[in-house]
mmCIF file as Biopython writes it, N, C-alpha, C and O atoms, coordinates in Angstrom:
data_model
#
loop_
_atom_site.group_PDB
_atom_site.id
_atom_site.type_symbol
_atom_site.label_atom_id
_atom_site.label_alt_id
_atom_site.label_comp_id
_atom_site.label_asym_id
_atom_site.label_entity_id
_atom_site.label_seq_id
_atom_site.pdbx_PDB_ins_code
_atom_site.Cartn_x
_atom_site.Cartn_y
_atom_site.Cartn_z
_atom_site.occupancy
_atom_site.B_iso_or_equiv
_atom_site.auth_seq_id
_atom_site.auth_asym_id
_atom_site.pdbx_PDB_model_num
ATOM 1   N N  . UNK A ? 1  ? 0.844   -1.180 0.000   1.0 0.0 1  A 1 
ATOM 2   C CA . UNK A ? 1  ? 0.000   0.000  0.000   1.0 0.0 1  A 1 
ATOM 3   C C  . UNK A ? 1  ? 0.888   1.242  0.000   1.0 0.0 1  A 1 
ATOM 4   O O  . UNK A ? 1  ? 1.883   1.032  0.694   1.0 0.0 1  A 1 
ATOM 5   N N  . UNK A ? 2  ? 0.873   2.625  -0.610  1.0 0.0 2  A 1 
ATOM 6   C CA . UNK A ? 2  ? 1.114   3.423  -1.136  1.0 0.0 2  A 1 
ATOM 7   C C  . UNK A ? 2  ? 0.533   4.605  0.259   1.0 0.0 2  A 1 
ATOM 8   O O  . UNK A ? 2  ? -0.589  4.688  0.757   1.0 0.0 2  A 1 
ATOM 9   N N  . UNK A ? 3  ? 1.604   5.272  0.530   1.0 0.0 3  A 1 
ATOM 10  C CA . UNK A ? 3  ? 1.493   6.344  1.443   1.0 0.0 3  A 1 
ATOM 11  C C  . UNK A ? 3  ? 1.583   7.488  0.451   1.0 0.0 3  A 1 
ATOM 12  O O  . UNK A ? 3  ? 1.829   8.555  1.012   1.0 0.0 3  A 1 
ATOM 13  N N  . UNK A ? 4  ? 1.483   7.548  -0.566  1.0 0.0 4  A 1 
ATOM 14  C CA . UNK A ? 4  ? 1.315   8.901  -1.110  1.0 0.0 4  A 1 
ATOM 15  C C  . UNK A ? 4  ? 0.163   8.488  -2.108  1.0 0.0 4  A 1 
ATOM 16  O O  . UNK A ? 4  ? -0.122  7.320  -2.370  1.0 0.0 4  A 1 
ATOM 17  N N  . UNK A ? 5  ? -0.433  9.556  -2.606  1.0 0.0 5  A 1 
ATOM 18  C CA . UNK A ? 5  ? -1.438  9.918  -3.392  1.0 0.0 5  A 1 
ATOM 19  C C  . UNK A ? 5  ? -1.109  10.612 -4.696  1.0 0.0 5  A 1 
ATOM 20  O O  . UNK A ? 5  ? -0.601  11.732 -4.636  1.0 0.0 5  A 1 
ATOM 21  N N  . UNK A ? 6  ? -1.312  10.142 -5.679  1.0 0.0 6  A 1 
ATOM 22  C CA . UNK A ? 6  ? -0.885  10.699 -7.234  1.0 0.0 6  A 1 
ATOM 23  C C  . UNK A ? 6  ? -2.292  12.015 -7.480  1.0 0.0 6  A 1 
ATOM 24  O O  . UNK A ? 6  ? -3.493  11.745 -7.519  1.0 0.0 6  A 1 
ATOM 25  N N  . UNK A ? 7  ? -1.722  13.298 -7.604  1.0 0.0 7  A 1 
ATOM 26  C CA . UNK A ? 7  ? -2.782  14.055 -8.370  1.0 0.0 7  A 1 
ATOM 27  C C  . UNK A ? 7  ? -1.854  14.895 -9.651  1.0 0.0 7  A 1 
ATOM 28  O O  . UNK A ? 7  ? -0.669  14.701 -9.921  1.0 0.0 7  A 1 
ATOM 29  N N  . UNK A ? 8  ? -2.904  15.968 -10.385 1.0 0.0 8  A 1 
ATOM 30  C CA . UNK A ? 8  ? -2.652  16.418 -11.616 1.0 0.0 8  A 1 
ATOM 31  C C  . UNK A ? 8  ? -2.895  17.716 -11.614 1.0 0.0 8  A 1 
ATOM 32  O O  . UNK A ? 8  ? -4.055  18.043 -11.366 1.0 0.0 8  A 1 
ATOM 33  N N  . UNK A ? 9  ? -2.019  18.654 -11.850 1.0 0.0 9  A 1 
ATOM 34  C CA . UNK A ? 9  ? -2.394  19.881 -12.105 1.0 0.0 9  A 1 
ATOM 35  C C  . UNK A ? 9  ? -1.720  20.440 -13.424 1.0 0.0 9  A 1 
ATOM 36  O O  . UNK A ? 9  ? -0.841  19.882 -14.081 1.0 0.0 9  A 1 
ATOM 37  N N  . UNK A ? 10 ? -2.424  21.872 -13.714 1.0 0.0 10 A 1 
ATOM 38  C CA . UNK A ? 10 ? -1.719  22.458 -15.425 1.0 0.0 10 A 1 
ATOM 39  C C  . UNK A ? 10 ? -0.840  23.197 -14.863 1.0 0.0 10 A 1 
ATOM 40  O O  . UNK A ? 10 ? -1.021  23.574 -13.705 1.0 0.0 10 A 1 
ATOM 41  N N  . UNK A ? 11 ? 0.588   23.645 -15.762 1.0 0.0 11 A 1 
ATOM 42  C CA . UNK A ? 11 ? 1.176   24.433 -15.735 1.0 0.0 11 A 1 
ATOM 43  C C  . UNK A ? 11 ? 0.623   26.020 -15.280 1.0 0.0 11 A 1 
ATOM 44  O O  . UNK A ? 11 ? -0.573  26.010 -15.571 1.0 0.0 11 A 1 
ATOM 45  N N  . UNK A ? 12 ? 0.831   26.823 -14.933 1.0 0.0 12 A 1 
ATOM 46  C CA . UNK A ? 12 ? 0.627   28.084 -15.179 1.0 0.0 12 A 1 
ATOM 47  C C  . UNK A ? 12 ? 1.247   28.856 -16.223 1.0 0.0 12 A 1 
ATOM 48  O O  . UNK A ? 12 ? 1.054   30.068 -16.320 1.0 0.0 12 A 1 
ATOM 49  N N  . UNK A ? 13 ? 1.965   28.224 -16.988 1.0 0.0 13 A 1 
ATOM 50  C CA . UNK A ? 13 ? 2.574   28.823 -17.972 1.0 0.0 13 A 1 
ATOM 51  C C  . UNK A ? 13 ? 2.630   27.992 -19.328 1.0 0.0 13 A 1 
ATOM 52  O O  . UNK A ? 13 ? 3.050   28.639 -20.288 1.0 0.0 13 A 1 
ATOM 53  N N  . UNK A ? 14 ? 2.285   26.700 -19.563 1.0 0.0 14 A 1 
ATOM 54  C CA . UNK A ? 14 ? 2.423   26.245 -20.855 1.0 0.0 14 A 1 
ATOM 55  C C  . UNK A ? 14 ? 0.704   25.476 -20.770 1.0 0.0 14 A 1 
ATOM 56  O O  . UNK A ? 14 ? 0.277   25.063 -21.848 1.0 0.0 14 A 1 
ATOM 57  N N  . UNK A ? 15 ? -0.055  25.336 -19.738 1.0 0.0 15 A 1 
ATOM 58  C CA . UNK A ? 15 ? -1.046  24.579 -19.074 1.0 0.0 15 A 1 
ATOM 59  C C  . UNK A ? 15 ? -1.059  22.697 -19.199 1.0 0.0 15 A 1 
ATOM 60  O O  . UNK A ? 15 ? -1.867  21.834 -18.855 1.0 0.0 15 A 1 
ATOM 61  N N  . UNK A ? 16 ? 0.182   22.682 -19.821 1.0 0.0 16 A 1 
ATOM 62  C CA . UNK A ? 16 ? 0.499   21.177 -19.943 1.0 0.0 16 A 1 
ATOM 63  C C  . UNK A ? 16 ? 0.003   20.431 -18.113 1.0 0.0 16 A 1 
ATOM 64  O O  . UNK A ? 16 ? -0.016  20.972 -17.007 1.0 0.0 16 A 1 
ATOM 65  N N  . UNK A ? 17 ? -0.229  19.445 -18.428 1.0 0.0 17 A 1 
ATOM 66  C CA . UNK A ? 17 ? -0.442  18.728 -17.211 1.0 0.0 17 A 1 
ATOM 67  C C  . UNK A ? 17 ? 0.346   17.479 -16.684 1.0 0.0 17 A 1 
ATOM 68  O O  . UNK A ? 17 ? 0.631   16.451 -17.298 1.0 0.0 17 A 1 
ATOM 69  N N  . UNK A ? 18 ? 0.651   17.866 -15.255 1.0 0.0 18 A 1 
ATOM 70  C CA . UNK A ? 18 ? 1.725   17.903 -14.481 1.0 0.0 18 A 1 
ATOM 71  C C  . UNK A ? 18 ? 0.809   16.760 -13.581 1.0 0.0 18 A 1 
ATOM 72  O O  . UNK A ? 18 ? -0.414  16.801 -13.449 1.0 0.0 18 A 1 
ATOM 73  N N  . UNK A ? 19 ? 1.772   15.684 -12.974 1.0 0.0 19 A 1 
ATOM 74  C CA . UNK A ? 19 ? 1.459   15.318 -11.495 1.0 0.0 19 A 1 
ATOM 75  C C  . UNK A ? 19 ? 2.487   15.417 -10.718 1.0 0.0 19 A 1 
ATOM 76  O O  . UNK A ? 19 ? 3.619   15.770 -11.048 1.0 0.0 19 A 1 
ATOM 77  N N  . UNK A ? 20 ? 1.988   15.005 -9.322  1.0 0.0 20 A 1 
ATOM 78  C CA . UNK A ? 20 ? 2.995   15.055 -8.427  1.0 0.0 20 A 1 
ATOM 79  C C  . UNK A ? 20 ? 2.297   13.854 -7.032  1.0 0.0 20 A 1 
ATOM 80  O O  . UNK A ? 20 ? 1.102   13.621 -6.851  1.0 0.0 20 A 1 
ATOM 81  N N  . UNK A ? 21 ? 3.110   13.453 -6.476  1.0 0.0 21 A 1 
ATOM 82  C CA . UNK A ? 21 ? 3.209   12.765 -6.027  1.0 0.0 21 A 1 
ATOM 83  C C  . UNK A ? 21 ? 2.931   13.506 -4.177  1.0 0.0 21 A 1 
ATOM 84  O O  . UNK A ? 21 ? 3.822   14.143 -3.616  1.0 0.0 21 A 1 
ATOM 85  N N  . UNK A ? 22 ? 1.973   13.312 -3.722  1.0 0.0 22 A 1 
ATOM 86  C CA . UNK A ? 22 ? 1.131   13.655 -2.009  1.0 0.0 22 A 1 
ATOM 87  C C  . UNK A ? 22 ? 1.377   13.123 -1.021  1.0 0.0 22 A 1 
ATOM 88  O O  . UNK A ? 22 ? 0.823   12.026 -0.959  1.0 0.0 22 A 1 
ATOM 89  N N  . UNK A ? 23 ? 2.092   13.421 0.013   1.0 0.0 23 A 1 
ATOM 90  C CA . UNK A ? 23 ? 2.224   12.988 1.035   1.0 0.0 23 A 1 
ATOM 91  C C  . UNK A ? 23 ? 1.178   13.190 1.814   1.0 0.0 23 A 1 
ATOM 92  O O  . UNK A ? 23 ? 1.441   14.282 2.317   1.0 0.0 23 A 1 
ATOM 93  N N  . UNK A ? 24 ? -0.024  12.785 2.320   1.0 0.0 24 A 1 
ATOM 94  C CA . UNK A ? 24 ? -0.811  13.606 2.943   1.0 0.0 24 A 1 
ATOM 95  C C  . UNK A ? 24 ? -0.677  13.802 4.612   1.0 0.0 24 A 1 
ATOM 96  O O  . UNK A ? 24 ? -1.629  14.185 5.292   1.0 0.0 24 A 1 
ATOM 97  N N  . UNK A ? 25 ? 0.901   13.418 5.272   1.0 0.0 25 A 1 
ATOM 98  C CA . UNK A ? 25 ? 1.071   13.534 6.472   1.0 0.0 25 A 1 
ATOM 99  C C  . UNK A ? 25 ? 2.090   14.744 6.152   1.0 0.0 25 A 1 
ATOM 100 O O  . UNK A ? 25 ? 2.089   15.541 7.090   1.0 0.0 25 A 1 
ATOM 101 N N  . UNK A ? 26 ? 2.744   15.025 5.364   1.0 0.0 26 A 1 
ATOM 102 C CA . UNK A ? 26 ? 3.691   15.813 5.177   1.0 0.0 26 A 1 
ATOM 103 C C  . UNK A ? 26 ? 3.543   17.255 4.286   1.0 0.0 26 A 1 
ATOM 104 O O  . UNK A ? 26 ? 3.929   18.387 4.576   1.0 0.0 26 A 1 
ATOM 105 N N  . UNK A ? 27 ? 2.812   16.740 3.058   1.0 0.0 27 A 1 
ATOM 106 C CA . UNK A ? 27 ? 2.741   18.051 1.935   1.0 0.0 27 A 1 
ATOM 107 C C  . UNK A ? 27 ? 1.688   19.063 2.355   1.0 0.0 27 A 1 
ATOM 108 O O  . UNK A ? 27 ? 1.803   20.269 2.138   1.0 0.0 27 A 1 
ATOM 109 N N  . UNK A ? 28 ? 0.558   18.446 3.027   1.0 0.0 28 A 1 
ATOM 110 C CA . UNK A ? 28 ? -0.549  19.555 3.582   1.0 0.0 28 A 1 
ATOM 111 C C  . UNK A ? 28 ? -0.154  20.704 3.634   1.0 0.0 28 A 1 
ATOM 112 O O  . UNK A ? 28 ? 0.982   20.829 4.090   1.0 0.0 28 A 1 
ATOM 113 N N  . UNK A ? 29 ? -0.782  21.800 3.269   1.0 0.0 29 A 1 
ATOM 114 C CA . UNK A ? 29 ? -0.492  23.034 3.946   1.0 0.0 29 A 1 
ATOM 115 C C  . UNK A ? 29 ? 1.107   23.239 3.990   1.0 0.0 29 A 1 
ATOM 116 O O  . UNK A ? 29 ? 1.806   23.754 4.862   1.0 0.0 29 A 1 
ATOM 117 N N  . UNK A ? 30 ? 1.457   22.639 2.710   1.0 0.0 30 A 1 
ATOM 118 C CA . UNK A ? 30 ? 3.051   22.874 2.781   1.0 0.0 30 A 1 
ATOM 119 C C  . UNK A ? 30 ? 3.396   23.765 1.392   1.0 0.0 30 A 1 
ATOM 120 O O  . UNK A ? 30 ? 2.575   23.676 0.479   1.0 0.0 30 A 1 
ATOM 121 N N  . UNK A ? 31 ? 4.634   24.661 1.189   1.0 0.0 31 A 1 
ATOM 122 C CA . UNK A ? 31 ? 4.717   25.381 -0.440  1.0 0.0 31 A 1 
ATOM 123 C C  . UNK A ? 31 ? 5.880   24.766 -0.581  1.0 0.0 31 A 1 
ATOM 124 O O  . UNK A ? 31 ? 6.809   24.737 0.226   1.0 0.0 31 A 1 
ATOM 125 N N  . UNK A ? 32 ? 5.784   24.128 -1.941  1.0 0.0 32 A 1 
ATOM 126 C CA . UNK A ? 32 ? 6.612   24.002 -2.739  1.0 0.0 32 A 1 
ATOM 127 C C  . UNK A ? 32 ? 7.271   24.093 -4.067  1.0 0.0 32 A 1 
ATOM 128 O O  . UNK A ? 32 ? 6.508   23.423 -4.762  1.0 0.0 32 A 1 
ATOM 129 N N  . UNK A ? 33 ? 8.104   24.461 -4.745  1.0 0.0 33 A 1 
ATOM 130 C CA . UNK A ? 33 ? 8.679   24.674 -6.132  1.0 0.0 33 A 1 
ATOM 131 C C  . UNK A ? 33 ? 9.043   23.740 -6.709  1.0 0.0 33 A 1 
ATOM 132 O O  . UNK A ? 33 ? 9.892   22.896 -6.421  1.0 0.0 33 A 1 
ATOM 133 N N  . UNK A ? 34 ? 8.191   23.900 -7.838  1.0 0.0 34 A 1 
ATOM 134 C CA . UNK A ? 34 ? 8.572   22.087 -8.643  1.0 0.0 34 A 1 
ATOM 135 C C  . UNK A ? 34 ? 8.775   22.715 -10.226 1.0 0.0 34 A 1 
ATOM 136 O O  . UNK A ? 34 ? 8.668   23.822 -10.754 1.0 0.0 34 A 1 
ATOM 137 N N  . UNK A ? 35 ? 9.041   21.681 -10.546 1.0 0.0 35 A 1 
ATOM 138 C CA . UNK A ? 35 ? 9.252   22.745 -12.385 1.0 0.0 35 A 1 
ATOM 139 C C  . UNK A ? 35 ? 8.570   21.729 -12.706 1.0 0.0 35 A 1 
ATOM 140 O O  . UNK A ? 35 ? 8.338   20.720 -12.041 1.0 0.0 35 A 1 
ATOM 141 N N  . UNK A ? 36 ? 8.160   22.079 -14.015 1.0 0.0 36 A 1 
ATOM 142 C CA . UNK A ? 36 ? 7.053   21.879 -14.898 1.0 0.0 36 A 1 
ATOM 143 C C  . UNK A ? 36 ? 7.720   21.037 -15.580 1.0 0.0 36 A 1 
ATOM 144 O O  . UNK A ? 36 ? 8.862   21.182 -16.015 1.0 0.0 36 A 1 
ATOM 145 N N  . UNK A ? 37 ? 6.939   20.026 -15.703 1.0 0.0 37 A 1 
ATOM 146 C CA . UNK A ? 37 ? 7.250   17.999 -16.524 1.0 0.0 37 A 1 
ATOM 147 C C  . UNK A ? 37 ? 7.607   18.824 -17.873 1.0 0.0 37 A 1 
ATOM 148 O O  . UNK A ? 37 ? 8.743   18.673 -18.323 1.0 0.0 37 A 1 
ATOM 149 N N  . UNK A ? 38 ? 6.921   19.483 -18.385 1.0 0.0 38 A 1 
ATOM 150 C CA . UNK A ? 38 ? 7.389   20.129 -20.349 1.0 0.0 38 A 1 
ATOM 151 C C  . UNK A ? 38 ? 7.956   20.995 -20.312 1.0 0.0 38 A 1 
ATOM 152 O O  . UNK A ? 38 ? 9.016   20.894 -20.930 1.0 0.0 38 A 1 
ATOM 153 N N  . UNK A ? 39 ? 7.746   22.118 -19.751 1.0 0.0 39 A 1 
ATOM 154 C CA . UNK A ? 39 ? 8.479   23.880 -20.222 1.0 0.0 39 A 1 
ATOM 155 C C  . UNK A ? 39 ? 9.687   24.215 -19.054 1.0 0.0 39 A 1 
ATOM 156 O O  . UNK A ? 39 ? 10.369  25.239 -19.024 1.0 0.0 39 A 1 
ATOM 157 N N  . UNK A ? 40 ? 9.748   23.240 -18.246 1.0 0.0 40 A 1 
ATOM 158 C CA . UNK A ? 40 ? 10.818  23.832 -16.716 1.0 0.0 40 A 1 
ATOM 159 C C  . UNK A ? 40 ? 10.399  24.579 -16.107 1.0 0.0 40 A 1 
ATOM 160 O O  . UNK A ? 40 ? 10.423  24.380 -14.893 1.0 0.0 40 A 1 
ATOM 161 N N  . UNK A ? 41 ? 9.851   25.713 -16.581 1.0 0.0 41 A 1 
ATOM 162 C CA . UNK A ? 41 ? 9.540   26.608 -15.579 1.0 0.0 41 A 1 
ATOM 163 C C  . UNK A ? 41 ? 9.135   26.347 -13.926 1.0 0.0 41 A 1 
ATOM 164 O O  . UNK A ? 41 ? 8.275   25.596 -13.465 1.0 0.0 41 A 1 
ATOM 165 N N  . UNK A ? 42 ? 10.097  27.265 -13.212 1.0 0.0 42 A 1 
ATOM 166 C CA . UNK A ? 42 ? 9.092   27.272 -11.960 1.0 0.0 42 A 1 
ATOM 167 C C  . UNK A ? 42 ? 7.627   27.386 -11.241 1.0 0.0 42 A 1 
ATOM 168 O O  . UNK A ? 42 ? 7.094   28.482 -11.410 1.0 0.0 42 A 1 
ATOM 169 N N  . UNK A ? 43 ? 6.926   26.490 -10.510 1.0 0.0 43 A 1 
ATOM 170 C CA . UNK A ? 43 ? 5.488   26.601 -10.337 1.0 0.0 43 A 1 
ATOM 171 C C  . UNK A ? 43 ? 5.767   26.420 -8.585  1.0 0.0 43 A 1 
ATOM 172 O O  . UNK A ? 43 ? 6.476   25.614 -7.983  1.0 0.0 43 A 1 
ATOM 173 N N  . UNK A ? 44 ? 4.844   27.586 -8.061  1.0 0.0 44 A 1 
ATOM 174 C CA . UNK A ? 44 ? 5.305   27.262 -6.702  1.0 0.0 44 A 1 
ATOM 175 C C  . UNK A ? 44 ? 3.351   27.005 -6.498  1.0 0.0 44 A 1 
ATOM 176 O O  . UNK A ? 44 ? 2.319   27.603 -6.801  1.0 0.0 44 A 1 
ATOM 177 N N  . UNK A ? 45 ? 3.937   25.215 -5.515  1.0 0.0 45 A 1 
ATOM 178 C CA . UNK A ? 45 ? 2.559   24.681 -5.800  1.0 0.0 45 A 1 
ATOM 179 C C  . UNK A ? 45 ? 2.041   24.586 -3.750  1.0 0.0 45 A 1 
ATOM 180 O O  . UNK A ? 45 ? 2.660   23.894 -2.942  1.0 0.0 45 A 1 
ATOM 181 N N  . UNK A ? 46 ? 1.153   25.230 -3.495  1.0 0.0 46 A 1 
ATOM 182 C CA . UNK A ? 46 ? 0.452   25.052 -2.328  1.0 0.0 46 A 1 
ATOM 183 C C  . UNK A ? 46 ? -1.063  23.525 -2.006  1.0 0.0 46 A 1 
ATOM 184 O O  . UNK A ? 46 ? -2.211  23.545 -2.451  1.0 0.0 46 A 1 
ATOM 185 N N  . UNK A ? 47 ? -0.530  22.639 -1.286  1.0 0.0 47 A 1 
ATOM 186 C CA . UNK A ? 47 ? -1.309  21.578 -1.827  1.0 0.0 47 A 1 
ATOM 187 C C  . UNK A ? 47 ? -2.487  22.035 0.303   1.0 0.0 47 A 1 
ATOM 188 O O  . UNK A ? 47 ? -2.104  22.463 1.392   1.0 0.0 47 A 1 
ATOM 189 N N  . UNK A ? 48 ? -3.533  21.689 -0.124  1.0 0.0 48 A 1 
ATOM 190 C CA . UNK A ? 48 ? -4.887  21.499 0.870   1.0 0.0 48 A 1 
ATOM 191 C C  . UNK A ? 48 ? -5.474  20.396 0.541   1.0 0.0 48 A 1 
ATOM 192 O O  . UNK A ? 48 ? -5.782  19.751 -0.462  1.0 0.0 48 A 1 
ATOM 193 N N  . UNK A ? 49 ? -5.577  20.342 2.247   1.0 0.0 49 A 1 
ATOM 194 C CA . UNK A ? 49 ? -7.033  18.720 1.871   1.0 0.0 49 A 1 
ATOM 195 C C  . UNK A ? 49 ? -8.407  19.534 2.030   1.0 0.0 49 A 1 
ATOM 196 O O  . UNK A ? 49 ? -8.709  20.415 2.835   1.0 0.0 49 A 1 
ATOM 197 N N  . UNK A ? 50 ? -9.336  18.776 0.706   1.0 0.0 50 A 1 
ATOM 198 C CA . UNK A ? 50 ? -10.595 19.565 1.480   1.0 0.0 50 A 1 
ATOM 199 C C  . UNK A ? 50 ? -11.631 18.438 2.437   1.0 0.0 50 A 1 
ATOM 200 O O  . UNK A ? 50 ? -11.332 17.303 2.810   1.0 0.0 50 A 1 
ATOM 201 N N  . UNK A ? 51 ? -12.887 19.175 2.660   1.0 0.0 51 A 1 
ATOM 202 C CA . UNK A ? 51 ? -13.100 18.413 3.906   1.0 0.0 51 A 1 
ATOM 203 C C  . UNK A ? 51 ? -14.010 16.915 3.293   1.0 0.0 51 A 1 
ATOM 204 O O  . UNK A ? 51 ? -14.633 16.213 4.089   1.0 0.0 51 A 1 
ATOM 205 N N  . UNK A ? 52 ? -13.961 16.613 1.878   1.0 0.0 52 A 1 
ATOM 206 C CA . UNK A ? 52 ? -14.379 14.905 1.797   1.0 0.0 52 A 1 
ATOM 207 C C  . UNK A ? 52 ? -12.939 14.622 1.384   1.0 0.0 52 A 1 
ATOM 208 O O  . UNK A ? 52 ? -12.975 13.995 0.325   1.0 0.0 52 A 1 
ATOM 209 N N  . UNK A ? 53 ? -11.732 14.821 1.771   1.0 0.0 53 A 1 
ATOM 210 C CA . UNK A ? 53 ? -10.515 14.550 1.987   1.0 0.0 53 A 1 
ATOM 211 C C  . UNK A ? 53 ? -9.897  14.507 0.294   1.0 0.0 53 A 1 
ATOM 212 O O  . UNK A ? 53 ? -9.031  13.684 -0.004  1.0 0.0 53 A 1 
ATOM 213 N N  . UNK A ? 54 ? -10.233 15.096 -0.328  1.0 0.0 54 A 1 
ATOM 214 C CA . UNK A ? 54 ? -9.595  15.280 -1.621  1.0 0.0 54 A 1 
ATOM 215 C C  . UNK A ? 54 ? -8.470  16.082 -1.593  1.0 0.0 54 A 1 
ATOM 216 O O  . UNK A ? 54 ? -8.561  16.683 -0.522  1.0 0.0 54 A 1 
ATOM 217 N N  . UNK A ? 55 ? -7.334  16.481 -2.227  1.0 0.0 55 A 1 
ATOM 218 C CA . UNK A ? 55 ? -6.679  16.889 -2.577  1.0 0.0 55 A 1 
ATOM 219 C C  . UNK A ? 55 ? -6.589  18.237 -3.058  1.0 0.0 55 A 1 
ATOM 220 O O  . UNK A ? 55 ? -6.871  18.095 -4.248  1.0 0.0 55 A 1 
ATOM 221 N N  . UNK A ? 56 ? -6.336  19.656 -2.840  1.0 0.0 56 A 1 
ATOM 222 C CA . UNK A ? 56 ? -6.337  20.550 -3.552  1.0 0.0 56 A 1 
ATOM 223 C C  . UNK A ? 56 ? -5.467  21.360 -4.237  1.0 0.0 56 A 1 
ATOM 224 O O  . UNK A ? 56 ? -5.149  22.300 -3.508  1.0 0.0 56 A 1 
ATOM 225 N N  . UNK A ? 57 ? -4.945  21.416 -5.301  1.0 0.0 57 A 1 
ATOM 226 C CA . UNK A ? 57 ? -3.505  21.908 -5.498  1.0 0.0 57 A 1 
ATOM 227 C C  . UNK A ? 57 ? -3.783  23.440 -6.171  1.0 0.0 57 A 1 
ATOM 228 O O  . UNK A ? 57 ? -4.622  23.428 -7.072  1.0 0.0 57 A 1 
ATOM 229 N N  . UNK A ? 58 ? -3.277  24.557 -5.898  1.0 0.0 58 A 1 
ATOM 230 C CA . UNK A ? 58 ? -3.104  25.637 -6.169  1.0 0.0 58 A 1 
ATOM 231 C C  . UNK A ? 58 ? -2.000  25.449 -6.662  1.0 0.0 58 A 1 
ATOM 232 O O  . UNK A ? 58 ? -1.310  24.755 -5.914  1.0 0.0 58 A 1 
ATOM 233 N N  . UNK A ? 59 ? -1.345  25.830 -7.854  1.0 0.0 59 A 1 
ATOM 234 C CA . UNK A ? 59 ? -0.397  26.455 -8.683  1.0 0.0 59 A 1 
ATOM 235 C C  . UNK A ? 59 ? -0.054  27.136 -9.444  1.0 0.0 59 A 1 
ATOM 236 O O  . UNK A ? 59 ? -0.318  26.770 -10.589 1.0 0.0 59 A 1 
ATOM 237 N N  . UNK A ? 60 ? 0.532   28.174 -9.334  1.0 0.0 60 A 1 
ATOM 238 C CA . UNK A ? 60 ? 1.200   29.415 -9.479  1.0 0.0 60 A 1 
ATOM 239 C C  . UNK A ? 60 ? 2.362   29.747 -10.408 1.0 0.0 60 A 1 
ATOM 240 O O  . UNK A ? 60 ? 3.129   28.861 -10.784 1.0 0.0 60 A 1 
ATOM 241 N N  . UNK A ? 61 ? 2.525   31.298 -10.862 1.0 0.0 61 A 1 
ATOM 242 C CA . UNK A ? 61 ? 3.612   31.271 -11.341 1.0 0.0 61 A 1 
ATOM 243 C C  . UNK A ? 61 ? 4.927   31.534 -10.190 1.0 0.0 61 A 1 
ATOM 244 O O  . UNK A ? 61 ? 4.747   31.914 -9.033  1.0 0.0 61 A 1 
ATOM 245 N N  . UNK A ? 62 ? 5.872   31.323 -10.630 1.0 0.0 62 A 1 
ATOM 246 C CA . UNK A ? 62 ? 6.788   31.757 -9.685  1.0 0.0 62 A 1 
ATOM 247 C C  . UNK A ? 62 ? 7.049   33.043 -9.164  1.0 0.0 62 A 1 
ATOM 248 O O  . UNK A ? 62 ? 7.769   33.335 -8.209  1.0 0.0 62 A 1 
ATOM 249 N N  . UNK A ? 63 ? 6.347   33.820 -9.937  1.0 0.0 63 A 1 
ATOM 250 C CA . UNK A ? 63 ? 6.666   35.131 -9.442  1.0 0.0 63 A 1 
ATOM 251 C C  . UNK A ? 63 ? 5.874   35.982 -9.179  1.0 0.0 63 A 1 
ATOM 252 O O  . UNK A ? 63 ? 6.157   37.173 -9.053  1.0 0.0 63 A 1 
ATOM 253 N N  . UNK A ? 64 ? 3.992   35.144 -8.972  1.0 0.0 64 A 1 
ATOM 254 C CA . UNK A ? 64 ? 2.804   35.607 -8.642  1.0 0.0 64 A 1 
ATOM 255 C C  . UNK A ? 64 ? 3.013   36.720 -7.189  1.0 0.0 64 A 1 
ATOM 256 O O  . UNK A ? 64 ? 2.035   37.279 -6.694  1.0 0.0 64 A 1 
#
């Protein structure tokens, strides 16, 4: 069994779609900078659980 959770978000800059890999004891309410699977660019991504425990990823440009 798998302690992380796979979700998907678009770039903010090419809107290609990206996953990333959830810790949900660790990434909550955590910011992080990941570059983008196609264009590199920086995306600084803020991940929330909502309350039927889904996943929420906000992502940004780097220099929002």
């Amino acid at each position: 069994m798998s302690l992380t959770h796979e979700a998907e978000f678009s770039c903010p800059y090419c809107m290609a779609p990206n996953s990333i890999e959830i810790d949900p004891i660790n990434d909550v309410a955590q910011q992080q900078i990941v570059d983008c699977q196609i264009c590199c660019q920086p995306i600084e991504i803020i991940i929330s659980e909502g309350m039927d425990g889904d996943f929420e990823i906000i992502a940004r440009t780097d220099d929002e």
